[in-house]
C-alpha positions as CSV (number, residue, x, y, z in Angstrom):
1,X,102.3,80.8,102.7
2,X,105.9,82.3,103.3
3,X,105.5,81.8,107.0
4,X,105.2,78.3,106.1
5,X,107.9,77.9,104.3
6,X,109.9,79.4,106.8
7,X,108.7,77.4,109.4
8,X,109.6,74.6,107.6
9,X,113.3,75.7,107.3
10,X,112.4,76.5,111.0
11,X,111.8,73.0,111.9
12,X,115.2,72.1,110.3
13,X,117.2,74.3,112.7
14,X,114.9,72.8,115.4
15,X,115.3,69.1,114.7
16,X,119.5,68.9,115.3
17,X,120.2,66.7,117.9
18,X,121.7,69.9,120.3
19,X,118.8,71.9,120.1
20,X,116.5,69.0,120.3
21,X,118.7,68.1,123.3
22,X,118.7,71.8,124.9
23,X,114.4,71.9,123.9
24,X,114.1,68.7,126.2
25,X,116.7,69.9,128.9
26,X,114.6,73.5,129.3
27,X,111.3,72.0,129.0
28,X,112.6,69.5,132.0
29,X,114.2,72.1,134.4
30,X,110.5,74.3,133.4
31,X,108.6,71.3,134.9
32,X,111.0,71.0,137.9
33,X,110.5,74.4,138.6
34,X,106.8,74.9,138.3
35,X,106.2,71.6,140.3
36,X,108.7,73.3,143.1
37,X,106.7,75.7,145.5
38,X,108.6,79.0,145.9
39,X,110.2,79.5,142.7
40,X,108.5,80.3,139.2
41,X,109.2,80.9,136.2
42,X,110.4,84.5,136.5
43,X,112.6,83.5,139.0
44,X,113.4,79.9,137.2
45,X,114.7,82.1,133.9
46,X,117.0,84.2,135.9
47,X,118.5,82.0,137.8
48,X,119.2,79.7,134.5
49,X,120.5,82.0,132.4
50,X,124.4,81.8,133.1
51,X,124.2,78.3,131.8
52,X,123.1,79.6,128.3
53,X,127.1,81.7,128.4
54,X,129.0,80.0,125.6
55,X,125.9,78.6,123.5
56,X,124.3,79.7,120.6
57,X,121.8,81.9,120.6
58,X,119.4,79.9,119.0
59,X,120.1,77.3,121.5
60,X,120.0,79.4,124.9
61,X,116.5,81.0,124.2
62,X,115.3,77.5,122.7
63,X,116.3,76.0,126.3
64,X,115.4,79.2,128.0
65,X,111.7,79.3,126.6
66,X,111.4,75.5,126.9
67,X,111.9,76.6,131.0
68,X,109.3,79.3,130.8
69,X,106.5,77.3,129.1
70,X,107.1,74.1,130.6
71,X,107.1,75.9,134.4
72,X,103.8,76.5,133.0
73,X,102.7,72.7,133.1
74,X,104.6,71.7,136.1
75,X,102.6,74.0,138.4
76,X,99.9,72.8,137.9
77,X,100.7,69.2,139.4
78,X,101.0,70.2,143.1
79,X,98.2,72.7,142.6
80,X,95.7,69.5,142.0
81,X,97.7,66.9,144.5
82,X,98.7,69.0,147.0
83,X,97.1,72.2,147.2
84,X,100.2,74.1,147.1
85,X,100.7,76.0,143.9
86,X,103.9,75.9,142.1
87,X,103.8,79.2,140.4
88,X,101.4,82.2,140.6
89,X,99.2,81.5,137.7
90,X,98.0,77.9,139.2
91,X,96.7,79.8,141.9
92,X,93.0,79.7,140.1
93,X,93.7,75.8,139.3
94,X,93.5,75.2,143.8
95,X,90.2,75.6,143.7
96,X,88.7,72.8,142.0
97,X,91.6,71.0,140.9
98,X,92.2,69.8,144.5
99,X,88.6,69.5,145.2
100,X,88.4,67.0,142.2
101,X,91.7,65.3,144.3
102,X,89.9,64.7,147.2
103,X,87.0,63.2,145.4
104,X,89.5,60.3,144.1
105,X,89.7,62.6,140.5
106,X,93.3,64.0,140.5
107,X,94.0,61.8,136.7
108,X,91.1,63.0,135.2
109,X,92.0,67.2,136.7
110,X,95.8,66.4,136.0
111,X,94.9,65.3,132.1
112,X,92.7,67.9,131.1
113,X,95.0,69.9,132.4
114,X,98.1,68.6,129.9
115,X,95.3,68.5,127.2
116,X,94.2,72.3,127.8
117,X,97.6,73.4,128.1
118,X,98.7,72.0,125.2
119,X,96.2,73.1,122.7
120,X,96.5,76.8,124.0
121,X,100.3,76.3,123.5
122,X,100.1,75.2,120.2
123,X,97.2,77.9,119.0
124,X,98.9,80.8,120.7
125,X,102.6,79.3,119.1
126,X,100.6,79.3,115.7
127,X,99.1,82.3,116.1
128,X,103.0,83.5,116.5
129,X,103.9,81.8,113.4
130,X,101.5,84.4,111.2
131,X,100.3,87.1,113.5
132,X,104.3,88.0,114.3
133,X,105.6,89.0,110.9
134,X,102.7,90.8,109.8
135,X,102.8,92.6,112.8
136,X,106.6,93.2,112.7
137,X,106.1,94.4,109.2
138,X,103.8,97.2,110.2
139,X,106.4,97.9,113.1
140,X,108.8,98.7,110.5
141,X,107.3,102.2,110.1
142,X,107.6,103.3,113.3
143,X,110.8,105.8,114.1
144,X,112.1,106.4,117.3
145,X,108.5,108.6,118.3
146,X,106.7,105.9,118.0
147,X,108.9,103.5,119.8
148,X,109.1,105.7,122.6
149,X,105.2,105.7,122.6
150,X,104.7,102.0,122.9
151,X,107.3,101.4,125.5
152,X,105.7,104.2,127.5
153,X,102.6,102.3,127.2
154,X,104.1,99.0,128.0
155,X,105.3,100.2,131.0
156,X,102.6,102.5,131.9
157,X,100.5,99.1,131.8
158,X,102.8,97.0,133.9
159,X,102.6,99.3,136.2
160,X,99.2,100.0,136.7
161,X,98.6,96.1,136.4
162,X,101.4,94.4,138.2
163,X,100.6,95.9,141.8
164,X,97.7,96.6,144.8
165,X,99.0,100.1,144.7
166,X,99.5,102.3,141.7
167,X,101.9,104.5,144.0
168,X,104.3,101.4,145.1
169,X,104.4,100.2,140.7
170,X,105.3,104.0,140.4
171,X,107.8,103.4,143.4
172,X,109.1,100.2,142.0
173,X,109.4,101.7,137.9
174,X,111.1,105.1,139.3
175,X,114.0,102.6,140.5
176,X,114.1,100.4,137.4
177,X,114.3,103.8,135.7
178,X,117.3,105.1,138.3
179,X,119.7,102.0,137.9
180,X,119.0,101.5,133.9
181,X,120.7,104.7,133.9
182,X,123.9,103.7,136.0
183,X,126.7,103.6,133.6
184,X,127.8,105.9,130.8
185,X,125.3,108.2,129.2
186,X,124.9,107.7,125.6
187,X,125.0,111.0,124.5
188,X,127.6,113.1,126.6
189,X,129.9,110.4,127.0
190,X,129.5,111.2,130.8
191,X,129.7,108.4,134.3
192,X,126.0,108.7,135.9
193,X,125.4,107.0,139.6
194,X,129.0,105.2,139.2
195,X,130.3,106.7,142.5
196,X,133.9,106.4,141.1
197,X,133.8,102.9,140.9
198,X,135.2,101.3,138.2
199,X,132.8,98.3,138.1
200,X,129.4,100.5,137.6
201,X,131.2,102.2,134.7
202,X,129.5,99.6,132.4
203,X,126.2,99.8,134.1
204,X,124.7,97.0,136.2
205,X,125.0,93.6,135.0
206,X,121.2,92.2,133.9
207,X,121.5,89.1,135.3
208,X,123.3,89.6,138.4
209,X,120.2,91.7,139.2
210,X,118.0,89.6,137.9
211,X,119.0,86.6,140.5
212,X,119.5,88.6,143.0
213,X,116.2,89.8,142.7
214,X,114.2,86.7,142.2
215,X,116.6,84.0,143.1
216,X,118.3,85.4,146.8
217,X,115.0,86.9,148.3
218,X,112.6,83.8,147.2
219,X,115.3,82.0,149.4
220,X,114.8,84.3,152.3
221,X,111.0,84.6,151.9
222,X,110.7,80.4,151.5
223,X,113.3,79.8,154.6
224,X,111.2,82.5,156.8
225,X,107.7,80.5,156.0
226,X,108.0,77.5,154.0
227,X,104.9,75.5,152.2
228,X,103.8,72.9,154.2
229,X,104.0,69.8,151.4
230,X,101.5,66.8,152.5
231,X,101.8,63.5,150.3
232,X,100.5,63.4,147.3
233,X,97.2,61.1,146.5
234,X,98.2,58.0,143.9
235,X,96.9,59.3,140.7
236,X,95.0,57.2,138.3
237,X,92.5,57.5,135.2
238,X,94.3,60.5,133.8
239,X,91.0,61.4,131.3
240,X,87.5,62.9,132.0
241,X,84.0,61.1,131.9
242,X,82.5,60.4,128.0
243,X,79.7,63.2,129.6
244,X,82.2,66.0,130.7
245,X,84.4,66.1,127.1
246,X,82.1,68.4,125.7
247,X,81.5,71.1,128.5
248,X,85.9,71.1,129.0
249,X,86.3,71.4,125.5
250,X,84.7,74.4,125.1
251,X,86.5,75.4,128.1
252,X,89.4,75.0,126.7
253,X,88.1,76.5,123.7
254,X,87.3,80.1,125.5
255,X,90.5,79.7,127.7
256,X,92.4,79.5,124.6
257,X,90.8,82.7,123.7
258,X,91.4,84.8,126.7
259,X,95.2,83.5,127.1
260,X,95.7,85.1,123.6
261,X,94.2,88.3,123.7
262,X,95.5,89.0,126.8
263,X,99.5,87.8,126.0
264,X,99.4,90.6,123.5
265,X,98.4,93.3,125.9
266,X,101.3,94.7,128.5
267,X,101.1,93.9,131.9
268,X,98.0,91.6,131.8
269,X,100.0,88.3,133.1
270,X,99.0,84.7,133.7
271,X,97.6,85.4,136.8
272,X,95.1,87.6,135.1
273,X,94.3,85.0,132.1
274,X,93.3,82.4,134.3
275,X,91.8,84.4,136.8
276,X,89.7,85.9,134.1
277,X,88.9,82.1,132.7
278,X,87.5,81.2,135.5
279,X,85.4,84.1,136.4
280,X,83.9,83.2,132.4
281,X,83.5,79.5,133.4
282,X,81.5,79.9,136.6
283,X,79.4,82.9,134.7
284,X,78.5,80.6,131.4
285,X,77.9,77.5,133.7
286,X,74.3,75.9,133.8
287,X,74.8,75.6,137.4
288,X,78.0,77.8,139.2
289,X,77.6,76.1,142.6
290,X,79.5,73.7,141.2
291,X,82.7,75.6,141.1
292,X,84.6,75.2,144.2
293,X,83.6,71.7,144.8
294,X,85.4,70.2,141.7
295,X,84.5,71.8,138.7
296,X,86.2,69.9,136.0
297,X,85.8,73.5,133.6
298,X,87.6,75.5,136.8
299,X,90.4,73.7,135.9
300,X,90.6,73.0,131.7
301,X,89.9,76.6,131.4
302,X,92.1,78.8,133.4
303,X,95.0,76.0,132.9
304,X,94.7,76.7,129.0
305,X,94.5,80.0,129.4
306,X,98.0,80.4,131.1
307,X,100.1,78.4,128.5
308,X,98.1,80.5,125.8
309,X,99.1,83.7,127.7
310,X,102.7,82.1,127.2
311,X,102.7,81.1,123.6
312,X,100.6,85.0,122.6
313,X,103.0,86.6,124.4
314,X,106.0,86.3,122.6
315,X,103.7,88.0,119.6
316,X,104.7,91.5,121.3
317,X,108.1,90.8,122.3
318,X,109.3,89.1,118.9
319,X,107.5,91.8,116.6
320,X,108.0,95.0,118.8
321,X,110.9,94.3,121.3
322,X,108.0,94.6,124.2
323,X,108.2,92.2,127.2
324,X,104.0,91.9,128.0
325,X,104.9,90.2,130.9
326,X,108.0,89.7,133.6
327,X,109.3,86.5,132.5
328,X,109.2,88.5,129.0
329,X,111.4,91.0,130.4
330,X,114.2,88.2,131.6
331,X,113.8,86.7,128.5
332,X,114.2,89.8,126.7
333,X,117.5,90.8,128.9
334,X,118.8,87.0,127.4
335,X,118.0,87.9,124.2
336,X,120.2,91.3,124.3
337,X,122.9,89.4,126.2
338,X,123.5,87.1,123.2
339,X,123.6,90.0,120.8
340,X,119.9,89.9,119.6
341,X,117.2,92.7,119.6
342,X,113.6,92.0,119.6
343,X,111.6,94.2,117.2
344,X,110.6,94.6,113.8
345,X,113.9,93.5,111.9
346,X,114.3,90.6,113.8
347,X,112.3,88.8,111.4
348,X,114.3,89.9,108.4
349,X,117.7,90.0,110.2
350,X,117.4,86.8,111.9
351,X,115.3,84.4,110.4
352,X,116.9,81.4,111.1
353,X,117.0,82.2,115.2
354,X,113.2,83.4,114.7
355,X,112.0,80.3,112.7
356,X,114.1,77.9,114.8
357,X,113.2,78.8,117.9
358,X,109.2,79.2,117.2
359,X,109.5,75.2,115.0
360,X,110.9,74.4,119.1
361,X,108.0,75.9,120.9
362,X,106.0,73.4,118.8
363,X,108.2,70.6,119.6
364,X,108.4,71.3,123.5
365,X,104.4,71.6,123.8
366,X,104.6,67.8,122.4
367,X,107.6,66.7,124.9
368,X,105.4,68.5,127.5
369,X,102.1,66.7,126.8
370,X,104.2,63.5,126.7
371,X,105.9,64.0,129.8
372,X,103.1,65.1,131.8
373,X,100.2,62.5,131.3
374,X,102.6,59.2,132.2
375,X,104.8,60.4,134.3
376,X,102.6,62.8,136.8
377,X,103.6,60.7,140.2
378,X,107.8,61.1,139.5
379,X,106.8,65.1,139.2
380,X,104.6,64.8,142.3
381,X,107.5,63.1,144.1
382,X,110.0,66.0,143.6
383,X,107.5,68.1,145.2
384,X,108.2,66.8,148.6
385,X,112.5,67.3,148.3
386,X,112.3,68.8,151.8
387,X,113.4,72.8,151.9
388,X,116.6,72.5,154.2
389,X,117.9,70.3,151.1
390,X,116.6,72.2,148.1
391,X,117.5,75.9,149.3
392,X,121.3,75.3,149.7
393,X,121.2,73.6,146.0
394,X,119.6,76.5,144.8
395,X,121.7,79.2,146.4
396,X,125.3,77.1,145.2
397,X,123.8,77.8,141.8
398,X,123.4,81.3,142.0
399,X,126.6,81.8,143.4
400,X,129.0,79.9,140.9
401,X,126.3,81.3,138.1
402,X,126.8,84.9,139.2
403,X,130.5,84.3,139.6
404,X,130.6,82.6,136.0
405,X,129.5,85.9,134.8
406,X,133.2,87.4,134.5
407,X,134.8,85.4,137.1
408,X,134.1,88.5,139.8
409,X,133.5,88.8,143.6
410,X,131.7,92.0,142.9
411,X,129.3,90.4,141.2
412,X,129.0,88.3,143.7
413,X,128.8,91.4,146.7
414,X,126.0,93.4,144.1
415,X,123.8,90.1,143.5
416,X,123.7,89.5,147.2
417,X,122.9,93.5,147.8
418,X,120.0,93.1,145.1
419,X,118.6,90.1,146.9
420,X,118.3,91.8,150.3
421,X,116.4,94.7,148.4
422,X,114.0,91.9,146.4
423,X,113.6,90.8,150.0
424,X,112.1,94.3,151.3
425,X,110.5,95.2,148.1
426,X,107.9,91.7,148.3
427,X,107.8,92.7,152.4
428,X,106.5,96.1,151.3
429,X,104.6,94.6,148.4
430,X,106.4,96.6,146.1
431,X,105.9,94.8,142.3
432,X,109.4,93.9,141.5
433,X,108.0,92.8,138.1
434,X,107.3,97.2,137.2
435,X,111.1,97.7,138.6
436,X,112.7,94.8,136.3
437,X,110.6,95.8,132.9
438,X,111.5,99.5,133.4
439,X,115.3,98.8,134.1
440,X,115.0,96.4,130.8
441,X,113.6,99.3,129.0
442,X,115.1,102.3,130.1
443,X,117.8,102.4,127.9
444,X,115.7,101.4,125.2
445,X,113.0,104.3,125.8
446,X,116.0,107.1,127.0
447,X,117.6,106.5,123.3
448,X,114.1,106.9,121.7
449,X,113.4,110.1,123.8
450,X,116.9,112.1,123.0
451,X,116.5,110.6,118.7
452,X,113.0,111.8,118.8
453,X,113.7,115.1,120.7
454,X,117.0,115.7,117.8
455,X,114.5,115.6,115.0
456,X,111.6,117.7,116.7
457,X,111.4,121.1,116.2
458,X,108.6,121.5,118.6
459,X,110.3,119.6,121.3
460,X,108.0,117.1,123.3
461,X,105.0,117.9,120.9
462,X,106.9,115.6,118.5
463,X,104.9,112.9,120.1
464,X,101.9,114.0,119.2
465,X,102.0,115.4,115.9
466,X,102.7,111.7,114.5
467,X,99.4,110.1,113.7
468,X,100.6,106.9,115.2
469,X,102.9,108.3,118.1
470,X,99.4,110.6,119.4
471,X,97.6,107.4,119.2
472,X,99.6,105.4,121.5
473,X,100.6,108.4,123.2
474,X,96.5,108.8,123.9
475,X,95.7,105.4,125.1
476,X,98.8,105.8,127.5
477,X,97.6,108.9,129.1
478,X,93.6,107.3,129.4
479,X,95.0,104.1,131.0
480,X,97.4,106.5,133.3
481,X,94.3,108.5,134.0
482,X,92.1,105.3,134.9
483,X,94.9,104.2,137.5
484,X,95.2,107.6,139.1
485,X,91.3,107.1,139.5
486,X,90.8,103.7,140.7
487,X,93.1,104.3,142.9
488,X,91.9,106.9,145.0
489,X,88.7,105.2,144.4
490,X,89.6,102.2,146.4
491,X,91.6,104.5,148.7
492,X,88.1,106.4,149.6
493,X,86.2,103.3,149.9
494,X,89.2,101.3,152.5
495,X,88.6,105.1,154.4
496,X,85.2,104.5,154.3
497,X,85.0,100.8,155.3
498,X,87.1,102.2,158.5
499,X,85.0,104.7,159.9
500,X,82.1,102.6,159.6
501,X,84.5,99.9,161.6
């Protein structure tokens, strides 16, 4: 019942006309940006969050997670019209949902769609609501052992998850892990990796990475080969048959579900959920030849379970200070750049931010579903602003964004640096996702590691003489081990397929 009552008060700080105001703006640019091939809503955050300078904090990750969730819906749209998906996760949602276009059926795909993705919104964003301070609560008896151990583990995860290769997510974490160390050492007092200049002294700037990163080398890879865009189909009765409610329901139902359980868990994105939703759908189906020829389930499911991926997995980052997923990593970097830390005291510490922004989440899920089912043709129509137009707009806002930072030309010089390496990282399929999560957390896991190591008096063992620590410490290790395996597993069996070749 507390959480409740602090929702309540939640919905108070939520309701103001500003944040109301910043909910609608973020949950707007989130829909521009999903229905927008090339970009997503990793890269979408980063690029949006020197706007947030100057505002509230409140305010910035209300407009901030309005962008994340509501990219969410808007990829979906060009997914079912057009075949071109606006962000990874609607990847699954091609399959049928432009199948069911060419059959005349884009309303019907288009408003289960908005229907799934709002009821796993709004379960995951409850689930938040009780799951989060419970969970928190527990958090607060873990000491710096036991924080190591669950970061270890996030990261582990992300990068066993996030790439083809278990090698390049080691590649890519190593240098997250090298330029989170670039500034002043916390214990000695000592310059690491500044080279004498005077601008790396205070480490690398989060967000000029960040856009470099996603923003500058999504440019480059969109300019090089750009989505071919056709026109959309005119879309009209925007619900499914009286016959088909109940079979997407309890689609939406299981999709829900999956989105959850796997938001909690570190490195299992929304690619994953919806790809997993799917595979579920077509197995419980009366008759799977239906899927690929316009499935109304293939796309209820997989659809919900993406926004409930979103909504579960703020669970993690709220209660523990753990990103479970790349766009939870920029949003965690925003949350540290206006003077908040994620974790177990963020409940008790910050209530009003907590309970403000999760009484939003509820209200953008409501502005989404309200914006998507009526006005589905305007969001189709932005998809076809042609790319020699829409890349010079985007790169204009980097540049005066990374600027705004502190007004700097190196800023400028390093973002531009960082978006040539994003560019050869995705050409050598290197997850840049592992390298942004570990560069989030390595200072975060290096403080742990030296306040657990000045307490131990059996050094590194200290990890596994707490009962909690060993645990997590454990499950690390296994999932480490399982990698190392399955990946010389399918290295044996690509050898294999070639000398049979």
């Amino acid at each position: 019942m507390d959480s409740f009552f602090l929702l309540m008060q939640g919905f108070e700080t939520a309701l103001t006309w500003s944040n109301l105001l910043y909910c609608l703006i973020g949950v707007m640019l989130g829909m521009v940006i999903g229905v927008l091939p090339g970009l997503g809503p990793v890269s979408g955050t980063a690029l949006l969050i020197p706007i947030t300078f100057g505002m509230e904090p409140v305010s910035a990750i209300i407009m901030l997670s309005g962008i994340f969730y509501g990219s969410m819906y808007g990829g979906t749209i060009t997914s079912v019209l057009v075949n071109v998906p606006g962000e990874a996760a609607s990847v699954i949602t091609c399959i049928d949902g432009y199948e069911m276009t060419k059959k005349g059926r884009a309303g019907a795909a288009l408003g289960v769609s908005a229907i799934g993705s709002f009821i796993g919104g709004v379960v995951a964003v409850t689930a938040l609501t009780f799951v989060g301070p419970a969970l928190s609560k527990f958090a607060l008896k873990f000491g710096p052992p036991e924080f190591f151990a669950i970061m270890l583990l996030g990261m582990l995860m992300i990068v066993a998850l996030m790439g083809k290769s278990l090698v390049r997510g080691l590649i890519a974490a190593v240098l997250g892990l090298l330029l989170a160390m670039v500034g002043q050492d916390m214990v000695t007092g000592e310059f690491r990796f500044t080279f004498g200049s005077i601008e790396l002294m205070d480490g690398i700037d989060f967000a000029v990475m960040a856009m470099g990163l996603f923003g500058i080398s999504e440019i480059l890879l969109n300019a090089e080969n750009p989505a071919k865009v056709t026109k959309p189909e005119k879309v009209k009765g925007l619900l499914p048959k009286r016959e088909e409610w109940g079979p997407t329901l309890k689609s939406v139902g299981r999709g829900t579900g999956i989105g959850m359980l796997l938001g909690v868990i570190p490195g299992a994105n929304s690619i994953i959920a919806s790809t997993f939703s799917y595979i579920l759908e077509k197995k419980v189906a009366k008759d799977p030849s239906r899927f690929g020829k316009g499935a109304i389930e293939g796309v209820a499911g997989p659809e919900t379970a993406n926004n409930a991926h979103s909504g579960a997995a703020l669970i993690p980052l709220f209660s523990l200070g753990l990103p479970s997923s790349p766009t939870m990593a920029v949003i965690l970097g925003a949350f540290i750049m206006h003077g908040l830390t994620p974790g177990p005291a963020l409940f008790t510490k910050n209530p009003d931010f907590v309970w403000g922004l999760i009484a939003s989440m509820f209200i953008g899920n409501v502005l989404l579903l309200i914006m998507n089912m009526p006005l589905v043709g305007m969001w189709a129509k932005i998809a076809m602003i042609p790319y020699k137009l829409l890349f010079p707009i985007i790169l204009m806002v980097i540049l005066v964004g990374t600027y705004s930072l502190n007004g700097s030309l190196w800023d400028v010089g390093l973002m531009l640096i960082f978006g040539v390496i994003g560019y050869i990282l995705k050409k050598l399929d290197i997850p840049m996702s592992a390298m942004i999560v570990t560069f989030i957390l390595g200072s975060q896991l290096e403080t742990s590691m030296l306040q657990s190591l000045s307490i131990s008096t059996d050094g590194f063992l200290i990890f596994f003489t707490q009962p909690i620590s060993a645990v997590i410490m454990s499950i690390a290790l296994i999932i480490f081990a399982i990698s190392i395996y399955s990946g010389v597993k399918n290295k044996r069996g690509n050898l294999a397929d070639d000398v049979e070749m």
